[in-house]
N, C-alpha and C positions, 0 to 999 in steps of 0.2 A: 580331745575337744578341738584342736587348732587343726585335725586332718579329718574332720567332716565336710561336706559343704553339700548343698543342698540344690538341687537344679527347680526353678520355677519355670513350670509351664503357663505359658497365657494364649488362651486360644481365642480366636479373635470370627466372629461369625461375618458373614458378606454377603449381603443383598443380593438376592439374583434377579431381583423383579426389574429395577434401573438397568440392570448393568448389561442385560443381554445382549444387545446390539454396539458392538465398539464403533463411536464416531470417530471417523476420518477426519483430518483437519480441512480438508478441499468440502466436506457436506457443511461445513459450519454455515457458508452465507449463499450456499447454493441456490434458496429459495430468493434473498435477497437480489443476489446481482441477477438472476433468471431473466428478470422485467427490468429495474430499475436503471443496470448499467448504461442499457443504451441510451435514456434520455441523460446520463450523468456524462457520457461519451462525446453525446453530440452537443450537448451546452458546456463544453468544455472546448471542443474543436469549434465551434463557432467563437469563445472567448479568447482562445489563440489566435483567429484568422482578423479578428478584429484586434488587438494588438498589433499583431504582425502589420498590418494595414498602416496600421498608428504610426507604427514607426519607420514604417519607407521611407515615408515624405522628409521626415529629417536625416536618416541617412543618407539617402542619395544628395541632399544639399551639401553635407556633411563631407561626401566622398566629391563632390563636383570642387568643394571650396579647396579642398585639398590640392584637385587636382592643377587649379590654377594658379596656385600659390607655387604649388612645385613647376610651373612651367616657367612662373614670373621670376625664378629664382635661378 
């Protein structure tokens, strides 16, 4: 009794109606970024450019005060 053992098979069925086409990971948002990314693109590079803007005005005071401090010194 202790040198039998018994093999279970389990057979497992698989849909072939879903599965026939394998997605890519690059087709997931393909339809998505198609149209969308370039208004996401450009209202982004406009909200950089404005920033960037923002912040000259106080660097370059920033760099000038420096640069007189280091002259006066």
């Amino acid at each position: 009794m202790l040198g039998i053992m018994k093999v279970i098979t389990v057979k497992r069925l698989v849909r072939r109606d879903k599965c026939d086409r394998k997605t890519k990971f690059s087709d997931l948002g393909r339809h998505y970024f198609e149209s969308e990314w370039k208004w996401h693109f450009v209202v982004e590079a406009l909200l950089f450019a404005a920033i960037g803007l923002a912040c000259a005005g106080p660097l370059a005071s920033a760099a000038d005060a420096v640069s007189v401090f280091l002259q006066r010194t």
